[in-house]
C-alpha positions as CSV (number, residue, x, y, z in Angstrom):
1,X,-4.1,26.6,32.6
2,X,-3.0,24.4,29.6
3,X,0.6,22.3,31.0
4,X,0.9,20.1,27.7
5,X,-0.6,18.5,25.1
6,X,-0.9,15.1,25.5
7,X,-2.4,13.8,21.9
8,X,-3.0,15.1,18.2
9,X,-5.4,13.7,15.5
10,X,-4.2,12.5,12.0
11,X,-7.2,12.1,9.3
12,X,-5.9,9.7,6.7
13,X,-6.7,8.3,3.3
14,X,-4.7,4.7,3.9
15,X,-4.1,3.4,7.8
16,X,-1.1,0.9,6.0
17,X,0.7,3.7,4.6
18,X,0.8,6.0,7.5
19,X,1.5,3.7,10.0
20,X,4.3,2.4,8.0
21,X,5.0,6.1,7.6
22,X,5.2,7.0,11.5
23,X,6.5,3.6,12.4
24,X,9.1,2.6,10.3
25,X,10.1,5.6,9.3
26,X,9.9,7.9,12.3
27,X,9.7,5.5,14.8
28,X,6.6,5.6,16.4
29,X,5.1,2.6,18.3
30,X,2.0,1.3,17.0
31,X,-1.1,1.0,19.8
32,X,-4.4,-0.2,19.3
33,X,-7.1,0.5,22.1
34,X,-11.0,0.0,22.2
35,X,-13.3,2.9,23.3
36,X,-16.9,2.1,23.4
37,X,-16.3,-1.1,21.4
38,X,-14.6,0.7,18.2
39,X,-10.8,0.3,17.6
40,X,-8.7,3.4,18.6
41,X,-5.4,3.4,16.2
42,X,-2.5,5.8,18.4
43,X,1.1,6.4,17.3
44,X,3.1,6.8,20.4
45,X,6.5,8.4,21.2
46,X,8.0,9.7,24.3
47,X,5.1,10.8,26.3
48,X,2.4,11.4,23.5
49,X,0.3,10.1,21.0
50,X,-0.6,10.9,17.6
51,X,-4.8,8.8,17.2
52,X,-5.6,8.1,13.4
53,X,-8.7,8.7,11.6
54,X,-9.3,7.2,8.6
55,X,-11.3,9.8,6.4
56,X,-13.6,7.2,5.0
57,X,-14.8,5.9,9.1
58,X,-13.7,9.1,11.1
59,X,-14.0,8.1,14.9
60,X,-16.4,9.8,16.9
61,X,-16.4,12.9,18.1
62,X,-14.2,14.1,15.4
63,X,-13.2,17.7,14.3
64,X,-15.7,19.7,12.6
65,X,-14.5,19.8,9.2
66,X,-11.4,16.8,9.4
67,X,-9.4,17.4,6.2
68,X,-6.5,15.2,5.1
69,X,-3.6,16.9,5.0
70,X,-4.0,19.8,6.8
71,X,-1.7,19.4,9.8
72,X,1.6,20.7,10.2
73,X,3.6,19.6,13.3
74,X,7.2,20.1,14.5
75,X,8.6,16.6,15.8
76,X,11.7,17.3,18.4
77,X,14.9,14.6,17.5
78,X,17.5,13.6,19.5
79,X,18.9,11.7,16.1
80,X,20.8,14.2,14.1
81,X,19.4,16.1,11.1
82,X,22.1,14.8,8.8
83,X,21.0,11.1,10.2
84,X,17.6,12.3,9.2
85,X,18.5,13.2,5.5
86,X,19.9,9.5,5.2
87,X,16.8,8.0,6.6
88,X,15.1,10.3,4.0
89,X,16.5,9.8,1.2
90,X,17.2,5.2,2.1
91,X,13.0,5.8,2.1
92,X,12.2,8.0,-0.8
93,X,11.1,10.9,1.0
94,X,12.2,14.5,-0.7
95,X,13.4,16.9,2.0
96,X,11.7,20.2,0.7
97,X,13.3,22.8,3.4
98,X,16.3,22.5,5.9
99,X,18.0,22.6,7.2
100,X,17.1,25.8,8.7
101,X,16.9,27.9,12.3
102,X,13.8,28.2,13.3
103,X,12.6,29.4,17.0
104,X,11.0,26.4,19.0
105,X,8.4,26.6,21.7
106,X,11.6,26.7,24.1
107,X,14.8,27.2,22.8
108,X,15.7,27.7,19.1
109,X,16.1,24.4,16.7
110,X,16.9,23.6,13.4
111,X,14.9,21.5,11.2
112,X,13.4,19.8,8.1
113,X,10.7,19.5,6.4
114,X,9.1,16.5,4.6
115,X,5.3,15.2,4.2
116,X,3.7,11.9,5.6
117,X,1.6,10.2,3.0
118,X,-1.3,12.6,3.2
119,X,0.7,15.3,2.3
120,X,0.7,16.5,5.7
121,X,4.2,18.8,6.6
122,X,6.5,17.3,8.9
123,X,8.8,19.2,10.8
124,X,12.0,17.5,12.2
125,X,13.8,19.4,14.6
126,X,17.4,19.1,16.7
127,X,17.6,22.3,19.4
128,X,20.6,24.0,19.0
């Protein structure tokens, strides 16, 4: 059976703007490792990973049809949603839902919603 999952895939347009995006925005620590010679870019936070493809050089094997801006993911917060809006807003980023209940994989949360640079929706949540 399926315990957790342990990494995502981001297909990109530009690897500068959503690094900055996940980094100094949401905090993410930049890692670079090197499979079979190539350069693997990972996001990490707590204990997973988001890997980066850029659209133009996808990384091998890659999904069968990788689209930018096509993902929508829920990110759990221990930061308050009202710390959240003020990061938001400092970097420019419209908040285009929230903040409302929604029911989480375990308990229910309440969240945001924003996009990354690709347009992708990103869900910030705080369980209630």
């Amino acid at each position: 059976m399926i315990d957790a999952i342990d990494h995502i895939v981001l297909t990109c347009k530009n690897l500068d703007r959503t690094i900055y995006f996940y980094c100094n925005i949401l905090g993410m620590k930049l890692e670079k490792n090197y499979l079979d010679n190539n350069e693997q870019i990972c996001l990490k936070f707590g204990s997973q990973k988001i890997n980066l493809h850029i659209e133009k050089d996808l990384f091998k094997p890659h999904a069968g049809n990788p689209v930018v801006g096509s993902v929508d993911v829920c990110f759990l917060s221990s930061v308050s949603l009202n710390d959240w809006k003020v990061i938001l807003k400092k970097n420019n980023i419209e908040i285009e839902v929230g903040p409302v209940k929604r029911d989480g994989a375990k308990n229910a949360i309440m969240s945001i919603y924003c996009r990354d640079p690709d347009k992708n929706l990103i869900e910030i949540a705080n369980k209630i």
